[in-house]
MMTF fields as JSON, N, C-alpha, C and O atoms, coordinates in Angstrom:
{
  "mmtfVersion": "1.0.0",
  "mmtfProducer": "UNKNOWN",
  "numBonds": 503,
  "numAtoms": 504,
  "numGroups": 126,
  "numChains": 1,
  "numModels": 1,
  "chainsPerModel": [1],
  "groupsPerChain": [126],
  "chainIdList": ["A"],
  "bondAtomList": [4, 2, 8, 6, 12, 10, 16, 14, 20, 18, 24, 22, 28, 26, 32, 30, 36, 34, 40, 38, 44, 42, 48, 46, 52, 50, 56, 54, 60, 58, 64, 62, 68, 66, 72, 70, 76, 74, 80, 78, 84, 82, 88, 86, 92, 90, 96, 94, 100, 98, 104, 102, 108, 106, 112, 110, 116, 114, 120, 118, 124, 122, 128, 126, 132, 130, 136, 134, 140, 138, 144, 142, 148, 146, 152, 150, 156, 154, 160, 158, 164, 162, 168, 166, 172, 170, 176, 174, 180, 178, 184, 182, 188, 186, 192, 190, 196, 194, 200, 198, 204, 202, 208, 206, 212, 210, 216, 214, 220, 218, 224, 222, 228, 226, 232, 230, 236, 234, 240, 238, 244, 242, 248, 246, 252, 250, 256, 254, 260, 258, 264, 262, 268, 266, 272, 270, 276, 274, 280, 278, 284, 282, 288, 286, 292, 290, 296, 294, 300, 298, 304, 302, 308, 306, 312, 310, 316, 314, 320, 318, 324, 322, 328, 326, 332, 330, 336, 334, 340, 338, 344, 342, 348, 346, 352, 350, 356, 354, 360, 358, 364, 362, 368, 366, 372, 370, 376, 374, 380, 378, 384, 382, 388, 386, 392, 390, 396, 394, 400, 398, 404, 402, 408, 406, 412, 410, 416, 414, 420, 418, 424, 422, 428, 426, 432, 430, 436, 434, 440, 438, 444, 442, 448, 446, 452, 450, 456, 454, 460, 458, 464, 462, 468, 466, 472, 470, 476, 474, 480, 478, 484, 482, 488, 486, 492, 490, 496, 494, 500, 498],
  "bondOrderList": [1, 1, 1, 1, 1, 1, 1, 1, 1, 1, 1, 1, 1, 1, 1, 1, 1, 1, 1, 1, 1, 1, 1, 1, 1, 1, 1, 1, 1, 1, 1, 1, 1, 1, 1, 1, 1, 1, 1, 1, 1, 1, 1, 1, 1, 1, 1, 1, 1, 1, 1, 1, 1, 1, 1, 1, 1, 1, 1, 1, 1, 1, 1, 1, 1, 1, 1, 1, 1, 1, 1, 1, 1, 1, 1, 1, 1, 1, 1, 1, 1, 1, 1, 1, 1, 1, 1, 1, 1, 1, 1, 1, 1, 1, 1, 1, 1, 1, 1, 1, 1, 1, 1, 1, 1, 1, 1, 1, 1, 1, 1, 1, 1, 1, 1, 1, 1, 1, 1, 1, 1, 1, 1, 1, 1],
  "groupList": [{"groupName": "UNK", "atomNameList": ["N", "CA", "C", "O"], "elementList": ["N", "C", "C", "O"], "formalChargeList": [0, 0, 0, 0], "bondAtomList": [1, 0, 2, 1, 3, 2], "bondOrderList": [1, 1, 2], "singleLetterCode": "X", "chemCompType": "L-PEPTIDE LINKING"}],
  "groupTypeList": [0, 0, 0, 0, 0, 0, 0, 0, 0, 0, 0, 0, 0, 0, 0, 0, 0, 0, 0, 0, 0, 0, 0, 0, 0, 0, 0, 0, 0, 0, 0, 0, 0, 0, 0, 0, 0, 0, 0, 0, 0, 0, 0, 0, 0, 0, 0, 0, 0, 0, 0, 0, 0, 0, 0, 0, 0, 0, 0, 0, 0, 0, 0, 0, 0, 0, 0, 0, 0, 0, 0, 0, 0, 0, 0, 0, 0, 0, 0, 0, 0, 0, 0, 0, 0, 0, 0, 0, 0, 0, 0, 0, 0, 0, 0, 0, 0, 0, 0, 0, 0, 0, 0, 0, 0, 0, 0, 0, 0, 0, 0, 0, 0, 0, 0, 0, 0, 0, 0, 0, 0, 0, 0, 0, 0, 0],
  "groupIdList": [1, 2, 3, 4, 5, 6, 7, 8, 9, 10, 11, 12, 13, 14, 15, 16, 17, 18, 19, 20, 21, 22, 23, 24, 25, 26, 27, 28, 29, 30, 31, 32, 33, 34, 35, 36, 37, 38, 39, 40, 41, 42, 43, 44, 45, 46, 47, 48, 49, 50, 51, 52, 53, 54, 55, 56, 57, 58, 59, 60, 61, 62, 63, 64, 65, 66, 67, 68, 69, 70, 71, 72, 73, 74, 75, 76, 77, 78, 79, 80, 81, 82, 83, 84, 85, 86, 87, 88, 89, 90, 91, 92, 93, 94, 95, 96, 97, 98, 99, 100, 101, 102, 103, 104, 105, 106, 107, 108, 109, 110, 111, 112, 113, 114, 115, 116, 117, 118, 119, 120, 121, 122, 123, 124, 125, 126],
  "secStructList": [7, 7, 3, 3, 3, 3, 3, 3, 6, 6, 6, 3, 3, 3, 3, 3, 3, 3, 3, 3, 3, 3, 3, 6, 6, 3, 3, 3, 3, 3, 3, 3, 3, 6, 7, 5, 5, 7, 3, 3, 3, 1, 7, 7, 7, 7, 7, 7, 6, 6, 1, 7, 1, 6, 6, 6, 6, 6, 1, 7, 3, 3, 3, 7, 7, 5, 1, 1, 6, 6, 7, 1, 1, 1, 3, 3, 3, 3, 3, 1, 6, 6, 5, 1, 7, 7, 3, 3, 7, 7, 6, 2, 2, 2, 2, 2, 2, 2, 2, 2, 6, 6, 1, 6, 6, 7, 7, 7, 6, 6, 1, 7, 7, 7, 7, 7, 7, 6, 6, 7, 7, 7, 7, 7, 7, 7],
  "xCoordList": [175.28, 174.818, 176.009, 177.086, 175.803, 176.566, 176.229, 175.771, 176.395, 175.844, 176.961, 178.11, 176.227, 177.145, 176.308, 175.156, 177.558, 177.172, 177.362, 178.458, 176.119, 176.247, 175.85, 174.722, 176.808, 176.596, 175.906, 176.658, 175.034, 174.142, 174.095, 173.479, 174.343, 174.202, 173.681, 174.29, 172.48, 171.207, 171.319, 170.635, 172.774, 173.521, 173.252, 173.778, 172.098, 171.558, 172.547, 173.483, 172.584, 173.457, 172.304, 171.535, 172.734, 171.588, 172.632, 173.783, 172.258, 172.798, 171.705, 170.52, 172.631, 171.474, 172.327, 173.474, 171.745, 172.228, 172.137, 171.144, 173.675, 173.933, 174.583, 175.711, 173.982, 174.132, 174.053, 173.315, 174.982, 175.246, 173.83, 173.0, 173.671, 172.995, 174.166, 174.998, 174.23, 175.118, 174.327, 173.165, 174.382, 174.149, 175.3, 176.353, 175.289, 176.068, 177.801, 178.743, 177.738, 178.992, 179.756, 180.963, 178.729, 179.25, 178.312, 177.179, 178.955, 177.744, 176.834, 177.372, 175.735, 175.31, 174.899, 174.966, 174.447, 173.966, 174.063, 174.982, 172.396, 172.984, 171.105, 170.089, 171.188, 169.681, 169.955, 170.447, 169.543, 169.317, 168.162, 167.071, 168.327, 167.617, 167.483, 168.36, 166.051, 165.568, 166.51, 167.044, 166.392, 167.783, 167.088, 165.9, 168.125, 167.226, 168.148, 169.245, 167.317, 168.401, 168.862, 168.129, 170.16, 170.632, 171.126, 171.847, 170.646, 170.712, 171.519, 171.094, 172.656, 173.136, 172.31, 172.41, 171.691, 171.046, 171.708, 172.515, 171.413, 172.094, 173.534, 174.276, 173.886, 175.739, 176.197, 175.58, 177.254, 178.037, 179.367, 179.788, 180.018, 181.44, 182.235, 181.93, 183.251, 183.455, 184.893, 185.377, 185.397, 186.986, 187.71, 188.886, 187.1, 187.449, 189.082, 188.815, 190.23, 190.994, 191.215, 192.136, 190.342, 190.534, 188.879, 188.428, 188.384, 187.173, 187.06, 186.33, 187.161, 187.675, 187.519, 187.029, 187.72, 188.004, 186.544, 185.657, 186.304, 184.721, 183.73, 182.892, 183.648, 182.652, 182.945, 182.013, 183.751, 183.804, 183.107, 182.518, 183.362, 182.529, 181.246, 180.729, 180.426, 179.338, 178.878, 178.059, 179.387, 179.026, 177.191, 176.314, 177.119, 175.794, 174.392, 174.554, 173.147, 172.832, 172.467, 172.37, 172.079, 171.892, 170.47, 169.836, 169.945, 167.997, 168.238, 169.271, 167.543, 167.082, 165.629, 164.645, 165.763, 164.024, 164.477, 165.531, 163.223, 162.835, 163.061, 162.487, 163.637, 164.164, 163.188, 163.013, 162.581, 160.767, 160.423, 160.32, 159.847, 158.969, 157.472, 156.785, 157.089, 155.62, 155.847, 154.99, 157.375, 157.565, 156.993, 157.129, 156.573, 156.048, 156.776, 156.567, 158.152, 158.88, 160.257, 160.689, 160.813, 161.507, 163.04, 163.934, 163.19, 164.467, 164.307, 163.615, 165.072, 164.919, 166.292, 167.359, 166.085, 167.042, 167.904, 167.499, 169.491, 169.649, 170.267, 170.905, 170.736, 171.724, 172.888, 172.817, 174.128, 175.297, 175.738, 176.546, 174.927, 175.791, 175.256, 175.769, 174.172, 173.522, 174.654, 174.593, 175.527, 176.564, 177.543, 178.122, 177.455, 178.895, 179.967, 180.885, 180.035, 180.448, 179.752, 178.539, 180.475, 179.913, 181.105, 182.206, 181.056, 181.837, 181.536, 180.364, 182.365, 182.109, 181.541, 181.954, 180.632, 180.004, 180.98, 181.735, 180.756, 181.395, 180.328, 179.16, 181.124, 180.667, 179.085, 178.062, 179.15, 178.127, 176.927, 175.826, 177.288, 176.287, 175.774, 174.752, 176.419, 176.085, 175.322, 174.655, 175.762, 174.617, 173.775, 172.942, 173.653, 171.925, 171.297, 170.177, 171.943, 171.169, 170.354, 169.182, 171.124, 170.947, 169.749, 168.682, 170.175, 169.203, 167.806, 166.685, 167.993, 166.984, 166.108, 164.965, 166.92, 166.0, 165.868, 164.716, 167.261, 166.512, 166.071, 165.636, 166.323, 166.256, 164.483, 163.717, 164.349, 163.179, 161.989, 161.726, 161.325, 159.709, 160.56, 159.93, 161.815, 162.248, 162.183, 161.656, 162.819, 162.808, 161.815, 160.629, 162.282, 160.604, 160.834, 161.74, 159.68, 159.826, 160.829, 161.156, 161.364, 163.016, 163.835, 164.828, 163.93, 165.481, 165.969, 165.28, 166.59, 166.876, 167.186, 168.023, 166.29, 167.068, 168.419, 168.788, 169.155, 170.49, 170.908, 170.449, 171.487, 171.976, 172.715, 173.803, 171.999, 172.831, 172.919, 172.31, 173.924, 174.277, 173.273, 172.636, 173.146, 172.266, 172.086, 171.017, 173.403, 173.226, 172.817, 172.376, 172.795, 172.074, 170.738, 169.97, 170.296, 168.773, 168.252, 168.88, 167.009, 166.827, 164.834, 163.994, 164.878, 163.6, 163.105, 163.415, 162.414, 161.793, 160.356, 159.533, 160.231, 158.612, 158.676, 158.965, 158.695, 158.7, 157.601, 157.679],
  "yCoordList": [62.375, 61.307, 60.749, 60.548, 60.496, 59.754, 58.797, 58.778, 58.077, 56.548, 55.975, 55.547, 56.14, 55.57, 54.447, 54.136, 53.717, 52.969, 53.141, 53.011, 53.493, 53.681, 52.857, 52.463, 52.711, 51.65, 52.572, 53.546, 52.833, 53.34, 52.974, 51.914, 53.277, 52.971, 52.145, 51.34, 51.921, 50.991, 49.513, 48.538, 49.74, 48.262, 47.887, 46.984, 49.004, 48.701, 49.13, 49.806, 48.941, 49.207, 49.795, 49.296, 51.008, 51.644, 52.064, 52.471, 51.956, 52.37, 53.757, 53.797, 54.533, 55.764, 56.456, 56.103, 57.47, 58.829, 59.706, 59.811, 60.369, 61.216, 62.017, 61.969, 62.967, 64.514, 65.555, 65.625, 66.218, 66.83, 67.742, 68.22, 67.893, 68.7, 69.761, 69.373, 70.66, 72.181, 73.039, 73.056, 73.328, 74.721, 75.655, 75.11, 77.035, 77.536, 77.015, 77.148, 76.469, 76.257, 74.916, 74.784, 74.128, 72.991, 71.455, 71.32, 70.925, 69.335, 68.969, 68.86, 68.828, 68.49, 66.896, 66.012, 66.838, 64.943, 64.976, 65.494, 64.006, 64.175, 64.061, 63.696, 64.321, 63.992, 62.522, 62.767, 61.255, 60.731, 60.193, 59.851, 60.113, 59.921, 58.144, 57.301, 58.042, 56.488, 55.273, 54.223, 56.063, 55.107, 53.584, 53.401, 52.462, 50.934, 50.506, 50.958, 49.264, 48.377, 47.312, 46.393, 47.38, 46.199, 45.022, 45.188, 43.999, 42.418, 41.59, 41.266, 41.098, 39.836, 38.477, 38.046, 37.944, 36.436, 35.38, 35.504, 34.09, 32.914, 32.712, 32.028, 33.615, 33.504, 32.206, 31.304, 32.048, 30.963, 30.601, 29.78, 31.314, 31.029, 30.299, 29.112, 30.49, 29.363, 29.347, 30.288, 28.105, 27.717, 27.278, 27.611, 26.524, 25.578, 26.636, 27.682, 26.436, 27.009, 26.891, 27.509, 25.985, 25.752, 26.871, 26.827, 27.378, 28.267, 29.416, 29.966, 29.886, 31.319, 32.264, 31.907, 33.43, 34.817, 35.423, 35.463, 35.682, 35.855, 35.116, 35.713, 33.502, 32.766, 32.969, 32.551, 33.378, 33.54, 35.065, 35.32, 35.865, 37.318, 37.038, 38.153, 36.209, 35.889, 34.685, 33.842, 34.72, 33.641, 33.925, 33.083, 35.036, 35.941, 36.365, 36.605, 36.502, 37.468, 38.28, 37.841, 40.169, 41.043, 41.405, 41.416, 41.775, 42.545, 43.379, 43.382, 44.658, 45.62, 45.889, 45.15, 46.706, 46.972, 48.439, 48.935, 48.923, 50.026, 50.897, 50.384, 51.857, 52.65, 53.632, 54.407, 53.676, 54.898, 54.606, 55.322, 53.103, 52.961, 53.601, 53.239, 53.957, 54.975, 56.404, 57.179, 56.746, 58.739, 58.782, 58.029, 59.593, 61.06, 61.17, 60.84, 61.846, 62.263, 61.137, 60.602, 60.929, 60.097, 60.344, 59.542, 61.339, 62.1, 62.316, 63.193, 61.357, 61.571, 61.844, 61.306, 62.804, 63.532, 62.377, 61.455, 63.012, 62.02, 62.56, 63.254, 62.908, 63.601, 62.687, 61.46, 63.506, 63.078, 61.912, 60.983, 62.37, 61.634, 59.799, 58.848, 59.901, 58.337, 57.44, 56.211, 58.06, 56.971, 57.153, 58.008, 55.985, 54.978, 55.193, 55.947, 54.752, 54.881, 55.304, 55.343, 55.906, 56.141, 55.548, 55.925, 54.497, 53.629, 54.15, 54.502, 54.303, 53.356, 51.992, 51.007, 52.051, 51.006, 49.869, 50.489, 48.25, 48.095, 47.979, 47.665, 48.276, 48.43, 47.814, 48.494, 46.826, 45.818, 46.278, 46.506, 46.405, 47.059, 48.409, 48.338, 49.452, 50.474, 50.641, 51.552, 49.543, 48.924, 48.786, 49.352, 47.73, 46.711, 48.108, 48.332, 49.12, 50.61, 50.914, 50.557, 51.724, 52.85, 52.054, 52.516, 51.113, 50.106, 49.701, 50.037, 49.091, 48.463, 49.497, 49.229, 50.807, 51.561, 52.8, 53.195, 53.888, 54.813, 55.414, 56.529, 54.351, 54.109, 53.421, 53.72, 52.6, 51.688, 52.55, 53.691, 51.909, 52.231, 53.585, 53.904, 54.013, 55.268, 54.937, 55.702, 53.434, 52.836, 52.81, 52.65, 52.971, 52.948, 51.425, 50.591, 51.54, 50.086, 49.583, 48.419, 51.045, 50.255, 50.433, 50.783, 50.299, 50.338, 48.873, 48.158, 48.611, 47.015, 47.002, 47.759, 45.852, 45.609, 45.335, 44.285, 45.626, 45.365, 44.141, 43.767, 43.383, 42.014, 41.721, 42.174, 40.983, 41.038, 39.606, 38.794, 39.416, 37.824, 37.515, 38.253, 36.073, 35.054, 35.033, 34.712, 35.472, 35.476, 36.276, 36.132, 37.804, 38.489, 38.744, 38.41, 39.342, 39.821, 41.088, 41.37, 41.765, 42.705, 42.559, 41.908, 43.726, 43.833, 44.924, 45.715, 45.486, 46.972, 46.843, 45.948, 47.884, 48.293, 49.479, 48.728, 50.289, 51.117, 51.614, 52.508],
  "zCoordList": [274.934, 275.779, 276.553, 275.992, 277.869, 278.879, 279.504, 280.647, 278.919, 279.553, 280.991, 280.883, 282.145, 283.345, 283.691, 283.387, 284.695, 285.805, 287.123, 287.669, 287.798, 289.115, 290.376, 290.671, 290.937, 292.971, 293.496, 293.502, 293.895, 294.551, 296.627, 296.739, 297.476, 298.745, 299.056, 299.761, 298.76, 298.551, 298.253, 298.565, 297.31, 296.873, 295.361, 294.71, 294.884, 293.724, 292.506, 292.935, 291.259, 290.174, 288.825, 288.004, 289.201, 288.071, 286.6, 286.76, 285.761, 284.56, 283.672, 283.339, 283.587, 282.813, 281.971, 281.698, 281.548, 280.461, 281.949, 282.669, 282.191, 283.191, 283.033, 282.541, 283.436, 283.698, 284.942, 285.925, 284.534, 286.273, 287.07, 286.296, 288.231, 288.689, 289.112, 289.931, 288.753, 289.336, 290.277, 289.871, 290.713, 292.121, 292.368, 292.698, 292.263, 292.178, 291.995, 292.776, 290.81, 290.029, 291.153, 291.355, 291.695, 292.606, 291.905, 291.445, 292.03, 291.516, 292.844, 293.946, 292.698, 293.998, 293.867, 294.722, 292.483, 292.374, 290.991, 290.357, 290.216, 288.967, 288.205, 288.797, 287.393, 286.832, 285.428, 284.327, 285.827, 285.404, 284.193, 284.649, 282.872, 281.939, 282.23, 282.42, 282.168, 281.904, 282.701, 282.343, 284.023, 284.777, 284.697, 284.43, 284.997, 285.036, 285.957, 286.284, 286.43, 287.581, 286.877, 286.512, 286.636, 285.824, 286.868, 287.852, 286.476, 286.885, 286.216, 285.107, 286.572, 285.699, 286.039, 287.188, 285.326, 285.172, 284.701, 283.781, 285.341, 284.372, 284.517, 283.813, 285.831, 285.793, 285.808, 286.375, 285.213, 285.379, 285.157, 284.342, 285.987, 286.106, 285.248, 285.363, 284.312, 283.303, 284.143, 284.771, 283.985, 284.762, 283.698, 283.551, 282.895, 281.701, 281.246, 280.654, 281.441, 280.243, 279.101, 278.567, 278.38, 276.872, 276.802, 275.657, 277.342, 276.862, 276.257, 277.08, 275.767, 274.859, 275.582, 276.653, 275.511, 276.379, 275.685, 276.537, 274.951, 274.615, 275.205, 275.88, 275.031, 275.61, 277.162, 277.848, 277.715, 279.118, 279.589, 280.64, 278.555, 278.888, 278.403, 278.325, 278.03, 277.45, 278.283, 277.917, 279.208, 280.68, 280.972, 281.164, 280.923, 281.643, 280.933, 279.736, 281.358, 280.192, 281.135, 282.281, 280.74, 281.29, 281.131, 280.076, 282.619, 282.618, 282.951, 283.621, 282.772, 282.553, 283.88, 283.898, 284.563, 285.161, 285.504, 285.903, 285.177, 285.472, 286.886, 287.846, 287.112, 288.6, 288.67, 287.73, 289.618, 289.703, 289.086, 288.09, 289.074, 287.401, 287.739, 286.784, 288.151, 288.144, 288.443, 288.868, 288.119, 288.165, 286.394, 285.429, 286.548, 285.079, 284.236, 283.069, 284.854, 284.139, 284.133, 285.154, 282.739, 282.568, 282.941, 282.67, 283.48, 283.977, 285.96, 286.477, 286.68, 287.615, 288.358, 288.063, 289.41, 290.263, 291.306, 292.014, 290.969, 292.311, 293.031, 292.24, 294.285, 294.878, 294.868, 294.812, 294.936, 295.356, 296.538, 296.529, 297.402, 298.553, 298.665, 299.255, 297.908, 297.468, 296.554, 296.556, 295.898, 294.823, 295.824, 296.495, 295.614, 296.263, 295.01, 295.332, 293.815, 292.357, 291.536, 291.744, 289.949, 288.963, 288.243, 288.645, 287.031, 286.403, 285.114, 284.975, 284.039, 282.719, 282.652, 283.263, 281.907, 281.847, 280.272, 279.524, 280.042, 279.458, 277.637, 277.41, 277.001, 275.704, 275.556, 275.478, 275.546, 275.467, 276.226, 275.726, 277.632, 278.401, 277.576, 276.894, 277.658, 277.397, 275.303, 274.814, 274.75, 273.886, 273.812, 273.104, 274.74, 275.36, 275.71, 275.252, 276.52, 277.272, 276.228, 276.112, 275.301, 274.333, 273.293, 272.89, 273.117, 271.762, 272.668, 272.284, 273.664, 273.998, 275.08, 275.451, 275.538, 276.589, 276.042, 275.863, 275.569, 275.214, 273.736, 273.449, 272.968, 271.611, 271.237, 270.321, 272.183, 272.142, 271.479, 271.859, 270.486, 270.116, 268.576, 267.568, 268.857, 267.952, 266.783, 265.975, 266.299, 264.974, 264.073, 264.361, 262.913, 261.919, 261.058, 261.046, 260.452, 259.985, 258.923, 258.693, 258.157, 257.585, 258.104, 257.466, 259.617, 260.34, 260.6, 261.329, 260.3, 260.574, 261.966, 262.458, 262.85, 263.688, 264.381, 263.855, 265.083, 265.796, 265.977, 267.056, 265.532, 266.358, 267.718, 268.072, 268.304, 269.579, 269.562, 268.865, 270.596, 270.732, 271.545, 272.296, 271.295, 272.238, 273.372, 273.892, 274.142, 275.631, 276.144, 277.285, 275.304, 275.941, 276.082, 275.179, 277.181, 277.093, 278.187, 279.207, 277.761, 278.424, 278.362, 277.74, 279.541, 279.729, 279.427, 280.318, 278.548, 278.135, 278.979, 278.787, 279.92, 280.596, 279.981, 279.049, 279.661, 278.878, 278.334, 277.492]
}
């Protein structure tokens, strides 16, 4: 699994499980697993210097929505020349991904849920 973050032309910021599209031994784009449009909500700039370096990365919480949310298939194509970037995404993010999108509904009833902090949050359509 490869969890990226991608700028998209469009301006949008999709986060997915990515994998190359090849054509004769060249990348042409990429096929995206369960891509979503991630949103920061609730921002709020902290200035305070007595505020901790955690509570300042915990400024935000993060949503989740669905990218082709009415395609079939949960793996959708993208070409190359549409990303602007493809990033590492940061820990946390790529957490919230895996637990809350492509993990979702997998758990059985003795898996303990995950803890996540308070600030965060996500949206499963799923």
């Amino acid at each position: 699994m490869t969890v990226k973050l991608l700028v998209l032309k469009s301006g949008e910021d999709l986060v997915a499980d990515v994998q190359e599209m090849v054509v004769e031994d060249k990348v042409v784009g990429y096929f995206l697993t369960k891509p979503c449009v991630v949103k920061m909500a609730n921002y709020t700039p902290v200035e305070d210097e007595e505020t901790s370096e955690e509570k300042k990365k915990n400024a935000y919480q993060i949503k989740f929505y669905p990218w082709v949310p009415l395609a079939k298939d949960p793996v959708i194509p993208l070409a190359m020349d549409w990303i602007v970037t493809m990033v590492e995404p940061m820990e946390k993010l790529t957490k919230l991904y895996v637990e809350d999108i492509l993990e979702y509904g997998q758990r059985t009833e003795t898996d303990q849920d995950p803890s996540v902090d308070d600030e965060s949050d996500s949206d499963q359509s799923d």
